[in-house]
TIVEX-769859 format. One record per residue: x, y, z of N, C-alpha, C in turn; residue number from 1. Coordinates in nm, 3 decimals, decimal comma, always signed. Atoms other than C-alpha are relative to their C-alpha. Example, Ala and Ser with C-alpha at 12.3 -4.5 7.8 and 13.67 -1.06 7.14 Angstrom:
# TIVEX-769859
NODE|+0,089|-0,119|+0,000|+1,230|-0,450|+0,780|+0,090|+0,120|+0,000|1 $
NODE|-0,082|-0,119|-0,006|+1,367|-0,106|+0,714|-0,077|+0,109|+0,073|2 $
# end
This chain:
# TIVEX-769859
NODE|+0,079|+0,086|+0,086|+24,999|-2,213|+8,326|-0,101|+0,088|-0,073|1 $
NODE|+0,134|-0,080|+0,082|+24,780|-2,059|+8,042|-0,148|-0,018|+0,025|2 $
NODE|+0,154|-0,046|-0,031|+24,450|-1,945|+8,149|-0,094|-0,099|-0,034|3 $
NODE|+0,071|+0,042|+0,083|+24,263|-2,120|+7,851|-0,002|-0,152|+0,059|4 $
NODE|+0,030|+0,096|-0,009|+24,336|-2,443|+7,990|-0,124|-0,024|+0,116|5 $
NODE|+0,123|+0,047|-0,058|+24,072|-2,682|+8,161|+0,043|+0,005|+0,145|6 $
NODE|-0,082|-0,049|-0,156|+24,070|-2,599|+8,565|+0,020|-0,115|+0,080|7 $
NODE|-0,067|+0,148|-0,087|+24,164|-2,989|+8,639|+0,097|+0,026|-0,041|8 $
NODE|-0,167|-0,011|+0,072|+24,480|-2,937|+8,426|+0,058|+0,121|+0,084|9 $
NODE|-0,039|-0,139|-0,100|+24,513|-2,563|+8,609|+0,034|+0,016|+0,145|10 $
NODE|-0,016|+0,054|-0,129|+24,485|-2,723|+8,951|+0,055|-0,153|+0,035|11 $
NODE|-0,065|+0,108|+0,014|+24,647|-3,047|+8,876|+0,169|+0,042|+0,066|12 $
NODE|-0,079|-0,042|-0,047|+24,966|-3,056|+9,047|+0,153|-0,034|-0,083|13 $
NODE|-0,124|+0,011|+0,107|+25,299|-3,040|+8,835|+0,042|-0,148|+0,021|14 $
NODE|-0,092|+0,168|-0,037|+25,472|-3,410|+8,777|+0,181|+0,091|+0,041|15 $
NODE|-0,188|-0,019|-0,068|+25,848|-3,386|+8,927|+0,050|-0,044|-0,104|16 $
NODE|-0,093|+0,071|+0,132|+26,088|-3,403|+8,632|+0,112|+0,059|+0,074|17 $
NODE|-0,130|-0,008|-0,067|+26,427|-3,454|+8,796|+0,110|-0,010|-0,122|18 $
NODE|-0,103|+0,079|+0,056|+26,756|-3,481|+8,593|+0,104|-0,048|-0,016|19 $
NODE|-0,079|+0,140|+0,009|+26,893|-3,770|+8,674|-0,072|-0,073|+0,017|20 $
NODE|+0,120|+0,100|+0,000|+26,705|-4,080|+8,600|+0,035|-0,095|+0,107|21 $
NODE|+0,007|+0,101|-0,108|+26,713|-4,328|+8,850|+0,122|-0,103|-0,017|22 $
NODE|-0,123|+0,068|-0,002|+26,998|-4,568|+8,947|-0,086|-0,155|-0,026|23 $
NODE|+0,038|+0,164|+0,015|+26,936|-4,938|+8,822|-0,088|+0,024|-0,143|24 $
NODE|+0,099|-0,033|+0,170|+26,703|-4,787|+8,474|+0,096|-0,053|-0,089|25 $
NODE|-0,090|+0,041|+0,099|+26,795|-4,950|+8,181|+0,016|+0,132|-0,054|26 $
NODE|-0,064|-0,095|+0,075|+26,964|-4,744|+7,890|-0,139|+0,108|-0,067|27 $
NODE|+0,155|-0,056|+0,059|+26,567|-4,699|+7,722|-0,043|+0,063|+0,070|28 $
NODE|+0,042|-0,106|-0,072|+26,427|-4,562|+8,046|+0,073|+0,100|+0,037|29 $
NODE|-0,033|-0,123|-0,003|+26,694|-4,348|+8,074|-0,012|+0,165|-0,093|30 $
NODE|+0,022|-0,098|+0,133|+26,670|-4,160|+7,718|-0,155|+0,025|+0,022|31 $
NODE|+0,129|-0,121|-0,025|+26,315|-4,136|+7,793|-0,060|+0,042|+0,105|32 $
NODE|-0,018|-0,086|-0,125|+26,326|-3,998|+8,122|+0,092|+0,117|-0,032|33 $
NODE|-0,116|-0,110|+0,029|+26,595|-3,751|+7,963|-0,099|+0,104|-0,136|34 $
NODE|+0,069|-0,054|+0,142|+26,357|-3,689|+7,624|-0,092|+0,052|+0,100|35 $
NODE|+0,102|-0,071|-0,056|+26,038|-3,620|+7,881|+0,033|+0,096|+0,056|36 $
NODE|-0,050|-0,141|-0,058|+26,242|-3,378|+8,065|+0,008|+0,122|-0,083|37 $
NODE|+0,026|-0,102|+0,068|+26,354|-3,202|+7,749|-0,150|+0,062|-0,056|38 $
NODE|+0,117|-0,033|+0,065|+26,038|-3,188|+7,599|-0,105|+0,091|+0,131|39 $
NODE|+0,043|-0,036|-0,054|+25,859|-3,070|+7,897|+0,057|+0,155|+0,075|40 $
NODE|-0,072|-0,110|-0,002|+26,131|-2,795|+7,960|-0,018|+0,082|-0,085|41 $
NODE|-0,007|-0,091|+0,170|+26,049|-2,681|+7,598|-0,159|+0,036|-0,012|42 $
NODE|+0,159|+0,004|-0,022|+25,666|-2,687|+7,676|-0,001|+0,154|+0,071|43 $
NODE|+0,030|-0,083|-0,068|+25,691|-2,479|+7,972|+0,074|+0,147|-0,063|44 $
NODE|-0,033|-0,159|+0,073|+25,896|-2,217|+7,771|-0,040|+0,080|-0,082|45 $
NODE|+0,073|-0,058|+0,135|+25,710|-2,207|+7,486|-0,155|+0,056|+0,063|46 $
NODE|+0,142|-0,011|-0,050|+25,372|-2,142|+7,719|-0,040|-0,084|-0,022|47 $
NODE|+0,073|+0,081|+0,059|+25,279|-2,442|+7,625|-0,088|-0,006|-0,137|48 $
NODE|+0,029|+0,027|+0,112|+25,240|-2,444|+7,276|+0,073|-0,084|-0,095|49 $
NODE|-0,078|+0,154|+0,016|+25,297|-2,741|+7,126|+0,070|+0,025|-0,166|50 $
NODE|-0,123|-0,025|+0,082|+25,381|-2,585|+6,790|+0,103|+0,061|-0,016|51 $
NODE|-0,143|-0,107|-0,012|+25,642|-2,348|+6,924|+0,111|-0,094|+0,012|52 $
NODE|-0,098|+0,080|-0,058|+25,799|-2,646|+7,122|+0,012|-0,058|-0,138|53 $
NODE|-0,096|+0,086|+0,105|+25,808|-2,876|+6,794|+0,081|+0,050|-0,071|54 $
NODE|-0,052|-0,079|-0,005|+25,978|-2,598|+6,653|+0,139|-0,016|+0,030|55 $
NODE|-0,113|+0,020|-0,092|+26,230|-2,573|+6,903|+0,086|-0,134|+0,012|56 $
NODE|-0,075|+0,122|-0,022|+26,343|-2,914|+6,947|-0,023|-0,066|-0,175|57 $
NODE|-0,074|+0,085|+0,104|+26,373|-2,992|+6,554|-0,100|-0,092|-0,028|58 $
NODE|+0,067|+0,091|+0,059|+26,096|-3,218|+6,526|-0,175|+0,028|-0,035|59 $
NODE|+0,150|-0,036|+0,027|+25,738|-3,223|+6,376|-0,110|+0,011|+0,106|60 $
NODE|+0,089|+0,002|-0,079|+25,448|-3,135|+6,541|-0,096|-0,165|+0,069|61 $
NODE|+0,029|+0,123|-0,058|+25,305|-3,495|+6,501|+0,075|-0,105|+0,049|62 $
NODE|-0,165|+0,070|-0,060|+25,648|-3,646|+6,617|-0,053|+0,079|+0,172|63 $
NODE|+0,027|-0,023|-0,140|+25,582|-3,462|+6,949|-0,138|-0,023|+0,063|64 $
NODE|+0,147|+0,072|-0,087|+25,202|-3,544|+7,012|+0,029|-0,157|+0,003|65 $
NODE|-0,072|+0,089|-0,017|+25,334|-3,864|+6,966|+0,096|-0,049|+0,125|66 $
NODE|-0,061|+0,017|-0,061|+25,577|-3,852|+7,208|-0,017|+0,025|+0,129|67 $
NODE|+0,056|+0,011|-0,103|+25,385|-3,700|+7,425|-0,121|-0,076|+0,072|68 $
NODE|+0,126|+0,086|-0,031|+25,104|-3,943|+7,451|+0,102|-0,156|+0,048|69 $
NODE|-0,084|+0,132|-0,070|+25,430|-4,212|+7,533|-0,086|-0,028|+0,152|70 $
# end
């Protein structure tokens, strides 16, 4: 995790992104249980920079703060 961040976020403990979404999810929570995964896969690669990741996955920067504030 990059330094710069705040030391609740630094000591905060990772969320579990599994992938496979849960049995009984509709079709919606599945795509975005599948979108938070990618996006958060593309986070941690990029160091967390959110304009590398929008970048990477094809979509605008305010398309992904967006998506990440879901």
């Amino acid at each position: 995790m990059p330094r710069h961040f705040p030391t609740a976020i630094q000591e905060a403990p990772s969320p579990v992104f599994d992938d496979e979404p849960m049995l009984g999810d509709s079709l919606h929570q599945q795509c975005d249980h599948a979108e938070r995964n990618v996006i958060h896969r593309t986070l941690v690669n990029s160091g967390f920079n959110r304009t590398r990741t929008a970048d990477a996955l094809g979509i605008s920067h305010v398309t992904l703060y967006k998506k990440m504030k879901k």
